[in-house]
C-alpha positions as CSV (number, residue, x, y, z in Angstrom):
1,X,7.8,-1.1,-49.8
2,X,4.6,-3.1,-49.2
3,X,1.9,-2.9,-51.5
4,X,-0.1,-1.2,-48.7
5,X,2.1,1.4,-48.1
6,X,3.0,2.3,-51.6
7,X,-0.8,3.1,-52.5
8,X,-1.2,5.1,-49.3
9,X,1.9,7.2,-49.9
10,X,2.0,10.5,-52.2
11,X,3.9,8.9,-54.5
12,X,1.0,7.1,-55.6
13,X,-1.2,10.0,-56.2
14,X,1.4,11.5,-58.8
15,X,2.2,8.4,-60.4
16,X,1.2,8.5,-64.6
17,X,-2.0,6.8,-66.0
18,X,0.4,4.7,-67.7
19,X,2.8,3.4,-64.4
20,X,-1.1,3.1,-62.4
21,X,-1.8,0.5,-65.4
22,X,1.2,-1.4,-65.1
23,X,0.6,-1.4,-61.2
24,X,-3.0,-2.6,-61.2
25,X,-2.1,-5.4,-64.2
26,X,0.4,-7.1,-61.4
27,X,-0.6,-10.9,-60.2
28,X,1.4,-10.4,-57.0
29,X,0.0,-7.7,-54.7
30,X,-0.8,-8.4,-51.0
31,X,-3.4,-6.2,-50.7
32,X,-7.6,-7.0,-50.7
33,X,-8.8,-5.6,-54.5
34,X,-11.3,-3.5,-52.8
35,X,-8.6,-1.6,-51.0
36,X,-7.3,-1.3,-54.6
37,X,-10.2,0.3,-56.2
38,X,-10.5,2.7,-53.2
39,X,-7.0,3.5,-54.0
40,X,-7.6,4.1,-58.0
41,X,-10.6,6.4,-57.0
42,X,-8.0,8.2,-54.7
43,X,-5.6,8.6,-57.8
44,X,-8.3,9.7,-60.0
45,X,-9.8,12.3,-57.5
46,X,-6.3,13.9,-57.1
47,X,-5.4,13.6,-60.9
48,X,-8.8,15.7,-61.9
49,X,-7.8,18.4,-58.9
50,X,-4.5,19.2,-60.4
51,X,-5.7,19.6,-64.2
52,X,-6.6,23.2,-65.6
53,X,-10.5,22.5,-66.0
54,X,-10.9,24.9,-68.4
55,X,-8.1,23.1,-70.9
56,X,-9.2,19.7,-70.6
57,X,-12.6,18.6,-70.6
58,X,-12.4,14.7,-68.4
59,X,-14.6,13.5,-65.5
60,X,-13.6,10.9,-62.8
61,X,-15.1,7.9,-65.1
62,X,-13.1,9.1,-68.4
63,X,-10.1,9.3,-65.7
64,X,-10.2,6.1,-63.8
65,X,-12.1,3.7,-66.6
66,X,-9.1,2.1,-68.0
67,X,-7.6,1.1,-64.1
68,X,-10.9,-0.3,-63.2
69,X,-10.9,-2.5,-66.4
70,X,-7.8,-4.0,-64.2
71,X,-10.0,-4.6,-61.3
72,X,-10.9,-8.6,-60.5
73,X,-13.9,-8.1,-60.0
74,X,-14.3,-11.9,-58.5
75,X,-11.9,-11.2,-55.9
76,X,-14.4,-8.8,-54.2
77,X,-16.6,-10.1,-51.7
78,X,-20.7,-9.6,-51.6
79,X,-20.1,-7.5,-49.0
80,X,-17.1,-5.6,-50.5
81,X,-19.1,-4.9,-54.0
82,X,-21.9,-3.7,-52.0
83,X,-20.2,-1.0,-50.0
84,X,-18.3,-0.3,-53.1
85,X,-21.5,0.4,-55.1
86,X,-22.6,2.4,-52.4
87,X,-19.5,4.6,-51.8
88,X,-16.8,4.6,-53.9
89,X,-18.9,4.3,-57.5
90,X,-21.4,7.0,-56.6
91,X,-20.2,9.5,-59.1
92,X,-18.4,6.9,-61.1
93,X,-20.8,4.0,-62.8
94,X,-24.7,4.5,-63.1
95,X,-27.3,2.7,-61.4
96,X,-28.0,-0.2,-63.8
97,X,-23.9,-0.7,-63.8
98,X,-23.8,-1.0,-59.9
99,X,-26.4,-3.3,-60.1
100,X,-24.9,-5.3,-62.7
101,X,-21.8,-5.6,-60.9
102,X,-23.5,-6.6,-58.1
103,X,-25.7,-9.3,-59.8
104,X,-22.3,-10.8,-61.4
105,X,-20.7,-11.2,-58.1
106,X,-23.6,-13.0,-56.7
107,X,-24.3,-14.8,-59.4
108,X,-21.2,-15.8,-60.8
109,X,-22.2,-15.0,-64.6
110,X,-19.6,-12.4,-65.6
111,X,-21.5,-11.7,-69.0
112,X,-23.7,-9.4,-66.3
113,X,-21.0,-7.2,-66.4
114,X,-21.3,-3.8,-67.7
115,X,-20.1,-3.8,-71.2
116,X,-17.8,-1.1,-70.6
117,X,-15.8,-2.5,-67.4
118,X,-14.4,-5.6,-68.9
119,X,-15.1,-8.7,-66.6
120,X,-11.6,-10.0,-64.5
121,X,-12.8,-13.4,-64.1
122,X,-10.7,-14.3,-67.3
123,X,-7.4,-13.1,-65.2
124,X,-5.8,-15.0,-62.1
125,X,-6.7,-14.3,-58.8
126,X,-3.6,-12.0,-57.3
127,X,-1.6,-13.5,-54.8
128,X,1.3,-12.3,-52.4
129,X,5.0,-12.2,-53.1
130,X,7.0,-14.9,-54.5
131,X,8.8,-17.5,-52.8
132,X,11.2,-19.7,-55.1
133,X,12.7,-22.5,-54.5
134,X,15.5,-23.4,-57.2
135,X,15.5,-26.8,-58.5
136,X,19.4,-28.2,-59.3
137,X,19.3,-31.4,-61.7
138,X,23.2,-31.4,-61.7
139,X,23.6,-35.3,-61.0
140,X,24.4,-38.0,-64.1
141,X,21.2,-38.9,-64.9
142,X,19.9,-42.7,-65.1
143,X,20.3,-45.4,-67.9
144,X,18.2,-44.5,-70.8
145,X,14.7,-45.9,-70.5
146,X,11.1,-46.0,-72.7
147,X,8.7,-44.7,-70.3
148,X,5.6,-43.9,-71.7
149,X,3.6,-41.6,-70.7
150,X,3.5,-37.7,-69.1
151,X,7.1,-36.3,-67.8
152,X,6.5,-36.4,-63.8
153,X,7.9,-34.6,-61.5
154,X,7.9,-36.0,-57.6
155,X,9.0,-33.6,-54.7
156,X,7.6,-32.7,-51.3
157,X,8.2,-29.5,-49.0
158,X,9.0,-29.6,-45.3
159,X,5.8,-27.4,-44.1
160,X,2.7,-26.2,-45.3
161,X,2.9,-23.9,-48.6
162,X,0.8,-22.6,-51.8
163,X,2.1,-23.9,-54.6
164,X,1.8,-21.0,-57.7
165,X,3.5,-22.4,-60.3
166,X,6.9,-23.8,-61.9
167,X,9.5,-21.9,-64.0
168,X,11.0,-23.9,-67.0
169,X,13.3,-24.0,-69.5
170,X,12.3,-24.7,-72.9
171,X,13.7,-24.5,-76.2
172,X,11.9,-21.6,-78.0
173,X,10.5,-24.0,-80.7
174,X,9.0,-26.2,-78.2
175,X,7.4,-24.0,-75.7
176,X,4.0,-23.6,-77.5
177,X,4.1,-28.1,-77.7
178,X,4.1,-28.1,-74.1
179,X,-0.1,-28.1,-73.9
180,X,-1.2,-29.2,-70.0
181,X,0.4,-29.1,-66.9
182,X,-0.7,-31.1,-63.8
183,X,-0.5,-31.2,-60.2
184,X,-1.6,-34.1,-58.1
185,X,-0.9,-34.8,-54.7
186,X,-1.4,-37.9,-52.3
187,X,-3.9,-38.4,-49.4
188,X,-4.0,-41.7,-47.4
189,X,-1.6,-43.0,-50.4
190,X,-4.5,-42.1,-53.3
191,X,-3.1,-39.8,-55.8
192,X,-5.7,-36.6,-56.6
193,X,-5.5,-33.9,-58.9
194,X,-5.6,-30.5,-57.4
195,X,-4.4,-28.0,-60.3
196,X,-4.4,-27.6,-63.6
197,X,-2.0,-25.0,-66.3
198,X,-1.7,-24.6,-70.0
199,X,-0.3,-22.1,-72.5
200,X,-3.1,-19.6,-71.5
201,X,-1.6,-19.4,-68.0
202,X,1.8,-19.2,-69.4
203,X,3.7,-15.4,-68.6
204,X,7.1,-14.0,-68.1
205,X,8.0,-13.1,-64.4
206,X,10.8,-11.0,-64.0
207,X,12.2,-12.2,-67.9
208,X,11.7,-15.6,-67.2
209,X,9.4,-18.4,-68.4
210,X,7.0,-19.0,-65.4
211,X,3.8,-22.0,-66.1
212,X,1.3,-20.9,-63.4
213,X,-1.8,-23.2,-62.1
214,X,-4.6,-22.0,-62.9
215,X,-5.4,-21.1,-58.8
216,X,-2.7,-21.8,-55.9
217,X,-3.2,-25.1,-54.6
218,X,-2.0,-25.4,-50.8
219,X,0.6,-28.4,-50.2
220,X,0.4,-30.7,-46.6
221,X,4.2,-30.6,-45.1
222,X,6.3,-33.8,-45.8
223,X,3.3,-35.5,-48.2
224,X,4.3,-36.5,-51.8
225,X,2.9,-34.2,-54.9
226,X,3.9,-34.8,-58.7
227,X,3.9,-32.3,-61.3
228,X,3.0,-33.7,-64.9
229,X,4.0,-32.5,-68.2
230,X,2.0,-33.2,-71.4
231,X,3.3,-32.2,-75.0
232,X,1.5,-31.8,-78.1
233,X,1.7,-36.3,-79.5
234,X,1.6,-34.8,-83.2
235,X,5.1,-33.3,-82.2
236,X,6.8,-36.4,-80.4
237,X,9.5,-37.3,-83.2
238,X,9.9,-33.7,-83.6
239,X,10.3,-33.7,-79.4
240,X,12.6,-36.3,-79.4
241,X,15.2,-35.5,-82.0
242,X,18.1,-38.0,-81.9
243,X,17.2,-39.0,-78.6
244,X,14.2,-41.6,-78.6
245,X,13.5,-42.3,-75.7
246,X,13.0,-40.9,-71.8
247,X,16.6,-39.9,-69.5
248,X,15.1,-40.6,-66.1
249,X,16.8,-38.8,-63.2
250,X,17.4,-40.2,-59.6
251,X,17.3,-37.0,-56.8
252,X,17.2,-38.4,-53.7
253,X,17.2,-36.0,-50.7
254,X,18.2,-33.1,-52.9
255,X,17.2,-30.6,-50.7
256,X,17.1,-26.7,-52.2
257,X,16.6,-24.1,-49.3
258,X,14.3,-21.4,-50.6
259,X,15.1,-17.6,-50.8
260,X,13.3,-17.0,-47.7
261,X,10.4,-18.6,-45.7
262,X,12.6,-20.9,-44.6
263,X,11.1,-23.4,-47.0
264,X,12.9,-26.7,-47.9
265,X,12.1,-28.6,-51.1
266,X,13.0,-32.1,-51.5
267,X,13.3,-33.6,-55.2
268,X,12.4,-37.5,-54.4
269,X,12.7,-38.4,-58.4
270,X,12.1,-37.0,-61.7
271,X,11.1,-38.6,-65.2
272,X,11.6,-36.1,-67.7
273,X,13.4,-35.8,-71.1
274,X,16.3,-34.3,-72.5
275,X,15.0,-31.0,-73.4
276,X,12.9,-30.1,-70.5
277,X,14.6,-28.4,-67.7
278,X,13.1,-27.2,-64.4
279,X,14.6,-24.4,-63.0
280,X,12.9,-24.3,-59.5
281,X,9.5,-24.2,-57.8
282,X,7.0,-20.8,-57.0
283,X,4.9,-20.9,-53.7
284,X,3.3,-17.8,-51.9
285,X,5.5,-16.1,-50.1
286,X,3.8,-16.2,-46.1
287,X,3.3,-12.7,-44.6
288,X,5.0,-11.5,-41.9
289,X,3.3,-11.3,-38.5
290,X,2.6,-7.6,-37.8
């Protein structure tokens, strides 16, 4: 069911405070974040009409506070905050919130924000649903070599996409090492960095290790990009083990059809070492003409 849908149905309305959380704490919903706090309001409204009044003393703003702490509050247009303050807060925040909320968004400087709704812009814009496109490194890798240097990554996709992020897999022990991940691409043959990732925009999608950039970057069809890896120096003997030195890997017209989109990845040569594994590629998933 799409996320537009789901919030207009009655099952949202009877859904617990705790699954609404869980919902509104999601990076991939396709749906405008003012359509989502319209749609917490509605949940809150209808949660207050079925309580017994008399037992259970809680207004709309004790109800819906927590869910509107989940709220990106920079993913809302001027416009969007304004008809917001106008409608949808009225009974919810006071005057000097609205207009705090509304001086942040124009402003940029989140510390404006009302003390009690915590500000979003520490959280990742949402996006749309996943596209992922597996990465096989099943081919005898290269004569051992010293590169020196960040482990790079050099691929390129048949059409236009939104690069997300990359899922790895790392040995437990080294997955806090691994400190900056970088995305460059190339225009008119000059390589330019377009996204940036660390251990704060590290999470677990669907049980697996996922490294996001820190905003989807948008990828030209058949033009080269690199992904970088940098580990923590103070750890390279530790890194290396037994092994001291790079394995470079050759993929040449490795292509990996995606799980839909019809998107085609093409591996065009990897330099990475023994204990880093990439398990495939996230993009946006493109939407459906209606």
């Amino acid at each position: 069911m799409e996320t537009k849908e789901a919030i207009a149905s009655q099952d949202w309305l009877n859904i617990s405070a705790e699954s609404m959380l869980e919902f509104l704490d999601m990076d991939c919903l396709n749906i405008k974040e003012a359509d989502l706090v319209r749609a917490l309001i509605r949940w809150g409204k209808f949660q207050l009409e079925q309580q017994v009044r008399d037992t259970l003393d809680e207004n709309m703003r004790s109800k819906i506070l927590p869910g509107l702490r989940k709220i990106r509050f920079d993913s809302l247009t001027h416009l969007e905050v304004a008809e917001l303050c106008k409608e949808e807060f009225g009974e919810v925040l006071t005057g000097d919130e609205k207009s705090s909320i509304f001086m942040a968004n124009i402003t940029g400087d989140w510390k404006l924000m009302p003390t009690d709704i915590v500000s979003s812009s520490k959280l990742a814009q949402r996006h749309g649903p996943y596209t992922f496109c597996p990465v096989s490194l099943d081919t005898i890798p290269a004569e051992i070599e010293t590169i020196r240097g960040p482990l790079a990554f050099y691929f390129q996709v048949d059409k236009k996409a939104d690069f997300i992020g990359v899922k790895l897999n790392l040995p437990s022990c080294l997955q806090d090492t691994l400190t900056l991940i970088e995305l460059y691409t190339t225009c008119n043959g000059i390589w330019t960095l377009i996204g940036t990732g660390g251990p704060k925009s590290k999470s677990l999608h669907r049980g697996e290790m996922f490294y996001k950039i820190s905003a989807k970057q948008s990828l030209a069809a058949n033009t080269e990009s690199a992904l970088t890896f940098s580990f923590d120096t103070s750890q390279d003997d530790f890194l290396l083990g037994h092994e001291k030195a790079y394995t470079t890997y050759t993929l040449t017209k490795d292509k990996n059809p995606s799980c839909s989109d019809g998107l085609t990845l093409e591996v065009l040569n990897a330099e990475l070492r023994f204990y880093i594994h990439i398990q495939g590629f996230v993009f946006e998933k493109v939407q459906s003409s209606p």
